[in-house]
C-alpha positions as a Markdown table, in Angstrom:
| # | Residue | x | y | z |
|---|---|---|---|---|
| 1 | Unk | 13.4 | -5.7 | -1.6 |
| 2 | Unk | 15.8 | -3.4 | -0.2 |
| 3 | Unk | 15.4 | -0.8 | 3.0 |
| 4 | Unk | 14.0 | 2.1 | 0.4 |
| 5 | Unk | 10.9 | 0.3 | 0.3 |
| 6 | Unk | 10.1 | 0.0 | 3.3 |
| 7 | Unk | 9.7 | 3.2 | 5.7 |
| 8 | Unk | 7.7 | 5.0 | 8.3 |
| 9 | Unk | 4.9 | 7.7 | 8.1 |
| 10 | Unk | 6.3 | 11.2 | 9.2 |
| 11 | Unk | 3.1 | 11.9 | 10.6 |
| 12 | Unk | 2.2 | 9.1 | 12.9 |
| 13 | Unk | 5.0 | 6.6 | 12.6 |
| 14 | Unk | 3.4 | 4.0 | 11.5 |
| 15 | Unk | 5.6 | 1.3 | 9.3 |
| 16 | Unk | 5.0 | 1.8 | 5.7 |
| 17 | Unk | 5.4 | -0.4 | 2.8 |
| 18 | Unk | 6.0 | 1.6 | -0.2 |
| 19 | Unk | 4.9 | 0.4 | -3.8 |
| 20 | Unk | 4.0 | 1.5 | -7.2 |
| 21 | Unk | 0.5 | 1.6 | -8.6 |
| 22 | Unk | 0.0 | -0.2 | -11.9 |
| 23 | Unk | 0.4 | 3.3 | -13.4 |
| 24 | Unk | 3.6 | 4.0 | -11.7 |
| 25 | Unk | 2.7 | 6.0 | -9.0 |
| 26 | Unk | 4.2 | 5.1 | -5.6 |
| 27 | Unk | 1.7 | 4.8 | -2.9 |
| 28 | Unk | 2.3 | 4.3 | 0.9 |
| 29 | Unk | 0.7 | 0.8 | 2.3 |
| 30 | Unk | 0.1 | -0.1 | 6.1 |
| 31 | Unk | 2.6 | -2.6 | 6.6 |
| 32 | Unk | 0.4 | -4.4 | 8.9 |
| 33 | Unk | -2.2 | -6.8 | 7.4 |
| 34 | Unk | -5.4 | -6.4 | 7.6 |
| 35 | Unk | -8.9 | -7.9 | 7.8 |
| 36 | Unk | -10.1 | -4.9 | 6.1 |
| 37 | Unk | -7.6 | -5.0 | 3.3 |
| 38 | Unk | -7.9 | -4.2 | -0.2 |
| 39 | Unk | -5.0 | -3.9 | -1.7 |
| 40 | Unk | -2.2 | -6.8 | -2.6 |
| 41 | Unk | 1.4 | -6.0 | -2.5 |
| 42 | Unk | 3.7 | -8.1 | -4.8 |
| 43 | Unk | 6.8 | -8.4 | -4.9 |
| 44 | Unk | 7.9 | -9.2 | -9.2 |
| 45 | Unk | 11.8 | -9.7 | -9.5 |
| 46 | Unk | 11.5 | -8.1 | -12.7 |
| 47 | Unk | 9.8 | -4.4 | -11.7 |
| 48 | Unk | 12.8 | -4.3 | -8.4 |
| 49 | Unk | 9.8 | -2.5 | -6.4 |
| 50 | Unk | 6.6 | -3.9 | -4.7 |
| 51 | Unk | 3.6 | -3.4 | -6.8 |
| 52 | Unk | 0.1 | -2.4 | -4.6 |
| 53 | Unk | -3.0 | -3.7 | -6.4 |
| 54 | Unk | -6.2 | -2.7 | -5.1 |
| 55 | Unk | -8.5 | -5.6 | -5.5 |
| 56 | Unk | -12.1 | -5.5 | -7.3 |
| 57 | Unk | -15.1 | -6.8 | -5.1 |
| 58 | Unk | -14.3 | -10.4 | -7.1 |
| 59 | Unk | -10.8 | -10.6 | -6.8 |
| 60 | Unk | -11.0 | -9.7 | -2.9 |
| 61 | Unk | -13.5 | -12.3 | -2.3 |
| 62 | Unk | -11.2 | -15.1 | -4.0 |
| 63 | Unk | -8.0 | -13.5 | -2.5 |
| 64 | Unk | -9.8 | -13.7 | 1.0 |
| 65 | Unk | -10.7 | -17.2 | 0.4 |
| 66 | Unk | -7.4 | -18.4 | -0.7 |
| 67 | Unk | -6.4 | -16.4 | 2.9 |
| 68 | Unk | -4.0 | -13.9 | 1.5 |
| 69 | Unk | -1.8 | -11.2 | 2.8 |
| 70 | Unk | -4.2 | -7.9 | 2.2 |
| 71 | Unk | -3.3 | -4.6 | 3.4 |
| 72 | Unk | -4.7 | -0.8 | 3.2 |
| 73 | Unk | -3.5 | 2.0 | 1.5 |
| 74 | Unk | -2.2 | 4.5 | 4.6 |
| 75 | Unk | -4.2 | 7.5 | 3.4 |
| 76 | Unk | -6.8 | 5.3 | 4.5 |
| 77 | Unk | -5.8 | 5.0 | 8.0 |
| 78 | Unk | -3.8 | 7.8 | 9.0 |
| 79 | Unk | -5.3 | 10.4 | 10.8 |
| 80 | Unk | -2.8 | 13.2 | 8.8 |
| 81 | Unk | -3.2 | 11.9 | 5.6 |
| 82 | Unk | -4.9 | 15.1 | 4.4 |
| 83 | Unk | -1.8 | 17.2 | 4.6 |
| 84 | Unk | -0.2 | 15.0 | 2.3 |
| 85 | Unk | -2.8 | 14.5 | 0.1 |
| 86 | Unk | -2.1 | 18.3 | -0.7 |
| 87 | Unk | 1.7 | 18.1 | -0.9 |
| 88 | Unk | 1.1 | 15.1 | -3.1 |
| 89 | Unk | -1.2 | 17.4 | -5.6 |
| 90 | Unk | 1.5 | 20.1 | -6.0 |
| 91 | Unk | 4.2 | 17.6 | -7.1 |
């Protein structure tokens, strides 16, 4: 994946992965793993962009056990994601 996927948060500069929801929204993910994580970031040759998947209670269990990379979506962990929770609703 190229540069344009990867970025950091304007607010408090923490590296961003950014992906596409399964309905085609793009959605900013911690790059950083985490414990915590829910969601799994793909890479498919075919879609050119990483996909995030947020992970049922099931599917996170199984992903955990198999030890894979999870992450979190940044409006999760940043402490401005409110103010562009609002941009985001006027686009």
């Amino acid at each position: 994946m190229s540069s344009e996927h990867y970025g950091e948060c304007e607010a408090c500069g923490a590296r961003l992965i950014w992906a596409l929801t399964p309905t085609g929204k793009r959605a900013p993910v911690d790059a950083q793993e985490s414990q915590d994580g829910t969601v799994l970031v793909l890479a498919p040759p075919a879609l050119g962009n990483f996909l995030a998947v947020v992970l049922s209670a099931k599917a996170l269990e199984q992903a955990r056990a198999a030890k894979l990379r999870l992450r979190t979506n940044h409006f999760a962990t940043c402490e401005h994601a409110e103010q562009f929770r609002k941009l985001g609703s006027k686009a």
